[in-house]
N, C-alpha and C positions, 0 to 999 in steps of 0.2 A: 323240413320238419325240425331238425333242429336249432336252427336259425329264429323259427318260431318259439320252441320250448324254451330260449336264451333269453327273450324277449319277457317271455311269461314269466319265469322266472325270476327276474333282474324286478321288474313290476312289481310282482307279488312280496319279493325282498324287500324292495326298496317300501313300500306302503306297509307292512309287517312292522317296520320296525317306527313307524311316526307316531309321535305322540296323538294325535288323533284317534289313530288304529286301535291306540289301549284304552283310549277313553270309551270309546264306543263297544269294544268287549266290555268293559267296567257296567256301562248301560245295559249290556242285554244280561249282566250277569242280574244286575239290579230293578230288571224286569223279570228276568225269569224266576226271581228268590220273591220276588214282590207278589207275582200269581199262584203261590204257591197256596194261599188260601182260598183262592177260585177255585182252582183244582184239589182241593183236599190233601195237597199235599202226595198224591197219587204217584204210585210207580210210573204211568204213564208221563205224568210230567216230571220225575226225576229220570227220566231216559230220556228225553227230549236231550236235557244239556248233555246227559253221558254222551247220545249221540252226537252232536252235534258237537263238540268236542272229542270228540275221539275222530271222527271224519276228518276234521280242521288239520287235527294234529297229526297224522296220518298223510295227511296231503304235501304240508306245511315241511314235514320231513326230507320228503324229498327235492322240494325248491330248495330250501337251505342249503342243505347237502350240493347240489346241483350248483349253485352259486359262491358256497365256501371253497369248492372242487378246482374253479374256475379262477377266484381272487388268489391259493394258494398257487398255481402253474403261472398264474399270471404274475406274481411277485417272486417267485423261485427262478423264473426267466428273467426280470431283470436283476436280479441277484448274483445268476450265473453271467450275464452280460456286464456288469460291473468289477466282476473277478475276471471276465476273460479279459477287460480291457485295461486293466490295473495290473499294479506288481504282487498280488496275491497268486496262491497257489491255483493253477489253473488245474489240477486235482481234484480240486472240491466242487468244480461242474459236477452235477448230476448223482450228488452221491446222496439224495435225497429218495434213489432209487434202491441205497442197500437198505440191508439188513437193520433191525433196530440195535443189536449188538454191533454189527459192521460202525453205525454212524457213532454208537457210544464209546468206539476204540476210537475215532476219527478224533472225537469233542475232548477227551481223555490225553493225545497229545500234546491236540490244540491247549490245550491249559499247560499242560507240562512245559510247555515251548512259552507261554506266555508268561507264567512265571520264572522261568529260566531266563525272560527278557529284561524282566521287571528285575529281579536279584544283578542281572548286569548294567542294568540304565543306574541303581541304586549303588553299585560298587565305583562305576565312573562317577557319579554325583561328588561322592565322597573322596574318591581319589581330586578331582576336581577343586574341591572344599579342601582340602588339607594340601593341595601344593598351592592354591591362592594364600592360604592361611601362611604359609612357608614362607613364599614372598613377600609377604605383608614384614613376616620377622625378620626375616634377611636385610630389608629394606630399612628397617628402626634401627 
């Protein structure tokens, strides 16, 4: 079953999102706004499209959901495969599991540390720049 629901899913994604799919809602909006003088304009055919969009979208919910659910584990695992097999912190496996405070202490180092990097790549630069510069003078 759910091997099957994966299937429907991934489908329903994948066609949802083609530019055909929007042309063809474009069409029936533009059939259904076109009969509206057939119909006098009637609640009955202004609940057609409610329904009919409300159903769609209702349904459409949970494919999405179901298939964003799936591209996110599926990119957080090789994300986590990439940190285990690197010289990154093997820490930050799985921490997609904490807390939204938990992750925003995590991302809140991580910058601390990464400016702390940059302020020392930029001190060597310059220590760098100023004993070239040195030798340049010594050298004249």
């Amino acid at each position: 079953m759910e091997k099957f629901f994966t299937r429907i899913a991934n489908a329903v994604a994948h066609l949802a999102g083609m530019p055909p799919t929007f042309a063809l809602c474009c069409l029936v909006i533009v059939v259904w706004a076109m009969s509206g003088p057939i119909f006098g304009f009637s609640d009955t055919w202004q609940l057609v499209i409610n329904t009919g969009t409300t159903i769609v979208t209702f349904l459409m919910v949970f494919l999405i959901q179901n298939t964003q659910n799936r591209d996110s584990a599926a990119i957080q695992t090789k994300l986590d495969e990439l940190i285990r097999v690197s010289r990154a912190h093997n820490t930050f496996i799985g921490i997609e599991h904490l807390t939204e405070s938990e992750v925003e202490e995590i991302r809140e180092k991580c910058e601390k540390a990464a400016k702390r990097h940059d302020r020392e790549v930029a001190a060597a630069a310059v220590k760098k720049a100023a004993q070239k510069h040195s030798s340049k003078k010594h050298a004249a």
